[in-house]
KOLVO-608423 format. One record per residue (C-alpha): residue in one letter; x, y, z. Coordinates in steps of 0.05 Angstrom, whole numbers, always signed. Each point is the difference from the previous one (the first is absolute). Layout:
BEGIN
> r x y z
> A X Y Z
...
REM end
This chain:
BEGIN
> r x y z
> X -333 -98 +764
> X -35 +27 -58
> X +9 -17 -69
> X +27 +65 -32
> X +58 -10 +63
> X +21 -62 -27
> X +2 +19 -72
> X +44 +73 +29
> X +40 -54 +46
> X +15 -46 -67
> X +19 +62 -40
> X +46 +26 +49
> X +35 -62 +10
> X +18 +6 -79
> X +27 +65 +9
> X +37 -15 +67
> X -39 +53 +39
> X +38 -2 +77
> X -30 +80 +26
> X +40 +32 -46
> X -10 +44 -57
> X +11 -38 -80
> X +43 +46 -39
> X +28 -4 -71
> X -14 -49 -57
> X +3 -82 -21
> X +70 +3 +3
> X -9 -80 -28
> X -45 +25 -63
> X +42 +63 -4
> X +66 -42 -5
> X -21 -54 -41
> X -19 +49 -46
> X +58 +44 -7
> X +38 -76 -6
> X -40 -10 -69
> X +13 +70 -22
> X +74 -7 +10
> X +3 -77 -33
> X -38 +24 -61
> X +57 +60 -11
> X +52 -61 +5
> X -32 -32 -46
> X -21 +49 -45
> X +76 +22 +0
> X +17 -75 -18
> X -49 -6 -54
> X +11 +58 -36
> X +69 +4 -9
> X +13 -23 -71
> X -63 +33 -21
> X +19 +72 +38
> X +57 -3 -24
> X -10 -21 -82
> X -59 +54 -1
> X +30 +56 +43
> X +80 -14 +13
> X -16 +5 +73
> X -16 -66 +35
> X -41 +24 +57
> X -40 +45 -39
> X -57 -30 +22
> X +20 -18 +69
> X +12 +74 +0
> X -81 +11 -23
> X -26 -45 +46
> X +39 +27 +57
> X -35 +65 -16
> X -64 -35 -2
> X +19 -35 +66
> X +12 +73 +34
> X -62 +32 -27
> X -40 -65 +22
> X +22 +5 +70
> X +9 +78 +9
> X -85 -8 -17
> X +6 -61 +47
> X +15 +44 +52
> X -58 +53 -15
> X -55 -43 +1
> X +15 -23 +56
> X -22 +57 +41
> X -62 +3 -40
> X -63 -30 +34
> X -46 -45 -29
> X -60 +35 +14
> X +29 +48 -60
> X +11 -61 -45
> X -73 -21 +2
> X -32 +71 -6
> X +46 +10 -72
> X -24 -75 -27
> X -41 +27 -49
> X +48 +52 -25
> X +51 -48 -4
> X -55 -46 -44
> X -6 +61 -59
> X +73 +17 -1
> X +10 -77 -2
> X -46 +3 -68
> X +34 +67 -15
> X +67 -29 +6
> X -19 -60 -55
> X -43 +42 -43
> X +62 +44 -8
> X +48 -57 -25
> X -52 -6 -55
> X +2 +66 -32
> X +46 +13 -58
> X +64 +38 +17
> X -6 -9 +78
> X +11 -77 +6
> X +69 -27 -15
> X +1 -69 -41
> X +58 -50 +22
> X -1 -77 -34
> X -63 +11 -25
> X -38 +25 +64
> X -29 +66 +12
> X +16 -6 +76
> X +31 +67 +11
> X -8 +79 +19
> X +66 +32 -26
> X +22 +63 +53
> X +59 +31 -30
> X +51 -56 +22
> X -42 -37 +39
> X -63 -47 -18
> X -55 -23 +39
> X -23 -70 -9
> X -76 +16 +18
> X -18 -72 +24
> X +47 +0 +66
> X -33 +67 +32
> X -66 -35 -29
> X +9 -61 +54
> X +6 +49 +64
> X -65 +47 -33
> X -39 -70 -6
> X +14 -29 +76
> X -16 +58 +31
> X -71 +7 -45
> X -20 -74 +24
> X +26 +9 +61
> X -53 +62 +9
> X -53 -30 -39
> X +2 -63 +45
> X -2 +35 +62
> X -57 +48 -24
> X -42 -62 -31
> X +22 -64 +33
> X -68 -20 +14
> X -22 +15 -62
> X +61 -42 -28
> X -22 -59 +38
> X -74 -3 -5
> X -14 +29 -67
> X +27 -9 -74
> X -10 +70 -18
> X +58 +20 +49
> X +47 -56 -27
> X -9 +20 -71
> X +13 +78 +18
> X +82 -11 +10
> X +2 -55 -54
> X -33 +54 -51
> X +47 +58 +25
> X +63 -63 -1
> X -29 -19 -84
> X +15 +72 -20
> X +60 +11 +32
> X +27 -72 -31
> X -23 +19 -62
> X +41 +63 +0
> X +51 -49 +18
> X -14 -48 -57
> X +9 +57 -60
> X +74 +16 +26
> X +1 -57 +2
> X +20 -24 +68
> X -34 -65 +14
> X +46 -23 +66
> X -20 +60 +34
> X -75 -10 -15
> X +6 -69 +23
> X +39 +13 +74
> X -64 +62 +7
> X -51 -46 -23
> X +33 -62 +58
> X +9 +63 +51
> X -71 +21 -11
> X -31 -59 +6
> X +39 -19 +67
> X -8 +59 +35
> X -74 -11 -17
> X +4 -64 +33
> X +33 +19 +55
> X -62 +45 +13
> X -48 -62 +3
> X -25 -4 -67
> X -37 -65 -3
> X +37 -59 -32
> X -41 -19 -54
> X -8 +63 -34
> X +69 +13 +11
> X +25 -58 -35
> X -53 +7 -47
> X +35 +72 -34
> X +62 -17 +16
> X -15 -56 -41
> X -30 +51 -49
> X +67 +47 +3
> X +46 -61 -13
> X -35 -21 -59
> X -5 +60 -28
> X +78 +17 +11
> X +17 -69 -30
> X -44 +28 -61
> X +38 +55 -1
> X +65 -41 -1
> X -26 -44 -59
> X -25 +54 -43
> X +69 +34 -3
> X +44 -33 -41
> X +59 +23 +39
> X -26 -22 +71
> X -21 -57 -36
> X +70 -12 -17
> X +29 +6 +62
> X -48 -56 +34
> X +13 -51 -61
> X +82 +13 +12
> X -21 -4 +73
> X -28 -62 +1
> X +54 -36 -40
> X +63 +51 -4
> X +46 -50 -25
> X -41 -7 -68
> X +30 +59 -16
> X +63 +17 +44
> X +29 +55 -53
> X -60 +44 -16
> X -83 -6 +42
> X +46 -40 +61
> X +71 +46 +0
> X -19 +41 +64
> X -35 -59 +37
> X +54 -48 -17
> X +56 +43 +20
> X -28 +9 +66
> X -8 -66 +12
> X +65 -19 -16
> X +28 +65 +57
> X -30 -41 +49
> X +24 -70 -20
> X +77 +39 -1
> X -13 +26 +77
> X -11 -68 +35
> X +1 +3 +58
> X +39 +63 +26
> X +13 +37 -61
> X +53 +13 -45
> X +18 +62 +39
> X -15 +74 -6
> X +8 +34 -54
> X +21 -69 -48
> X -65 -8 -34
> X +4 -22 -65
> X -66 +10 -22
> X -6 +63 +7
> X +61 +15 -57
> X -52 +17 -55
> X -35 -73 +5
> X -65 +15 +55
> X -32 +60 -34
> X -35 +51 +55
> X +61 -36 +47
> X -13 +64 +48
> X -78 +16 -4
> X -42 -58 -6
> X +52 -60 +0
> X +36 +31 +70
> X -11 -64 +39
> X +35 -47 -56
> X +63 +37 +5
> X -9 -5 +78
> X -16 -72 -8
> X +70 -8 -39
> X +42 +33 +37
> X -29 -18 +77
> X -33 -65 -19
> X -56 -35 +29
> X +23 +28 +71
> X -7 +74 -19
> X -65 -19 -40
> X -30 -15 +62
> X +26 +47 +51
> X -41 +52 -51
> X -65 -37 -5
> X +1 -2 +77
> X +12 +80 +7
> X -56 +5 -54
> X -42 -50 +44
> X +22 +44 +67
> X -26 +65 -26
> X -66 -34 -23
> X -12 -32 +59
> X +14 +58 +41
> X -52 +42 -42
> X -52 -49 +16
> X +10 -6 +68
> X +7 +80 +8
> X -64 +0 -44
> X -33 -44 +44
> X +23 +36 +69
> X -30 +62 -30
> X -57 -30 -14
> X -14 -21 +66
> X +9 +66 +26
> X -60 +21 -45
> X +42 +35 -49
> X -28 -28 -65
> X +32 +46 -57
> X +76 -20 +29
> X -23 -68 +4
> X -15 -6 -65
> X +55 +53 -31
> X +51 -51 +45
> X -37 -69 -35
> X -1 +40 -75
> X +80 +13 +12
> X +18 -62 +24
> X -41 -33 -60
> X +21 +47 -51
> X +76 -10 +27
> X -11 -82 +4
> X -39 -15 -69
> X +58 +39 -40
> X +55 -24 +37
> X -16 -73 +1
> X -29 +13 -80
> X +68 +29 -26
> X +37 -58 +46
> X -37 -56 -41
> X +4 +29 -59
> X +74 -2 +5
> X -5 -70 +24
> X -42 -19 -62
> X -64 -19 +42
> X -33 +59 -22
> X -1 +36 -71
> X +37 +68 -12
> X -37 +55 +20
> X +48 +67 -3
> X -11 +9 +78
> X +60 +23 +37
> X +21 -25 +67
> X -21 +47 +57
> X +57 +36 +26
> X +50 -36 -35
> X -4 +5 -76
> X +25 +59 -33
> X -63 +47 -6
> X +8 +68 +33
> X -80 +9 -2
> X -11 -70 +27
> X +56 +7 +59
> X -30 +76 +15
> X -72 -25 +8
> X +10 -63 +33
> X +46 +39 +55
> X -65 +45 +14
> X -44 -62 +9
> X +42 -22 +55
> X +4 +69 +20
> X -71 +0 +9
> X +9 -79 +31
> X +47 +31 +52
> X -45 +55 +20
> X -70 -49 +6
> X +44 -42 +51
> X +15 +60 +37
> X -62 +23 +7
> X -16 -66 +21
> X +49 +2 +55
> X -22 +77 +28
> X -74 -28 -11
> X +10 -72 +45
> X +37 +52 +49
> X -51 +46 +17
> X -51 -56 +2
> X +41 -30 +50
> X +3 +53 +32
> X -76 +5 +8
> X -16 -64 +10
> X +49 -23 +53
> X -14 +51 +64
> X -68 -32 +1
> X +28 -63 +14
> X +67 +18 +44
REM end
């Protein structure tokens, strides 16, 4: 029995292959996912409340705007699905310029919107556009193609390793004059993993990622308001009232949920003490009111949809299709490092960052473009599943 048998026997196994045709999607992945979506309206319902309804006399207003979100998120959900990859990977580089276009523009007097002191947004009538969500998408799919067009290159020579960090400087430096350093650091930890996961040799991939976290913790230092944050970080309780309010009053929403919780909706927290208690402090409030049980149902549906990305990553990879390999390992990492970054920061093992929690937080541009990656997720496992079929279907009558 040849070898490419067994490796078409092994990947049919995975997908349950009996003579029969696959249809449809990951109804696990799909599920899973819709189960986050629905949690984070709870919650943002829960931890909005007081706030919705001091600011707006309406205390689901922004239940209301994430529900929106929610729809427009998974009405796009449901186009990209029927859109092959093979389109994705021939409009990588367009998506690279209207990524640049798309920062450059939030730079330019009268288009960008300023809100606490960042220039983060494109104002559309009612709506903004936070440019640094569509940004993540426009930079997987560019790796993803570059990787596939100049993995060997990657591997064997420096000059094809420094190409995507060079493209990945500018686009973080855009980043850096909103500023917006969380999302240049989850790009930056993407980048570089996705360039691992294409084989780039250990030492010199240490060596600049090194070189990156040196120069982000430079970054931090020089700005006396990130440099703030890691001092209060590091000892919050020095100054519980003022550098160590937010950190502190997280803290003390998980010590109130124990075990189980002190029940839906009876957060205490989030009554004008956690500031952000619905964007980047979500999980506190969740930790409150569902305790330490709820806490980690969430980190293992997080840990679910990573894992599944990898392994659909990997299938597709073993089918010798290399851009949704690596578009499926740049989702799954992108998805991972900010989930598990905005969980320990509300834990206090990491310092604040201004990330929101993927699919959770409220955020309608975050929840929109985080629905498409999976989108696109969904549709690389089902081409994996209609490619493994027709292999199958090849390979097999020569042996039956």
């Amino acid at each position: 029995m040849s070898a490419r048998y067994k490796q078409q026997a092994t990947l049919s196994s995975h997908y349950h292959i009996k003579n029969k045709l696959i249809v449809g999607y990951d109804l696990w992945l799909m599920g899973i996912s819709l189960l986050i979506i629905c949690i984070g309206l709870v919650m943002v319902a829960s931890a909005s409340i007081a706030i919705s309804t001091r600011e707006f006399d309406d205390p689901l207003h922004y239940f209301w705007r994430q529900g929106f979100a929610a729809m427009i998120g998974l009405s796009l959900a449901l186009i990209i699905l029927k859109i092959p990859m093979h389109l994705w990977e021939s409009c990588s580089m367009s998506l690279l310029i209207l990524a640049f276009i798309m920062l450059a523009l939030i730079l330019v007097p009268g288009v960008g919107k300023e809100v606490n002191g960042s220039m983060r947004w494109i104002q559309f009538g009612p709506f903004s556009l936070q440019a640094s969500e569509p940004v993540k998408l426009c930079i997987i799919a560019y790796l993803a193609s570059y990787l596939v067009r100049h993995v060997k290159t990657v591997q064997t020579d420096f000059r094809g390793f420094i190409i995507p960090i060079g493209v990945l400087t500018l686009i973080s430096g855009l980043l850096l004059l909103e500023p917006d350093f969380g999302a240049t650091v989850v790009l930056f930890a993407t980048a570089l993993g996705m360039l691992f996961m294409a084989g780039v040799p250990l030492s010199r991939f240490f060596a600049w990622g090194s070189v990156a976290f040196c120069a982000l913790i430079t970054l931090a230092i020089l700005s006396p308001y990130r440099m703030q944050r890691l001092m209060s970080f590091v000892d919050p309780w020095k100054d519980p009232y003022d550098s160590g309010f937010q950190l502190t009053q997280a803290l003390i929403a998980f010590g109130r949920g124990d075990w189980f919780g002190v029940g839906l909706g009876s957060s205490v927290q989030k009554l004008f003490y956690l500031p952000e208690a619905h964007t980047d402090f979500v999980f506190s409030v969740l930790a409150e009111e569902l305790g330490l049980f709820g806490s980690l149902i969430m980190i293992f549906l997080y840990s679910f949809i990573i894992w599944r990305a990898f392994v659909i990553g990997h299938i597709a990879e073993r089918v010798e299709k290399y851009f949704s390999a690596y578009f499926a390992y740049g989702i799954g990492l992108i998805i991972g490092i900010q989930a598990y970054i905005n969980i320990g920061v509300n834990m206090g093992v990491l310092p604040t960052k201004g990330l929101t929690l993927p699919l959770m937080s409220y955020g309608g541009n975050s929840l929109i473009v985080y629905c498409m990656l999976l989108s696109i997720l969904l549709r690389i496992e089902y081409e994996n599943r209609q490619d493994v079929r027709t292999s199958i279907s090849k390979v097999v009558p020569a042996y039956a």
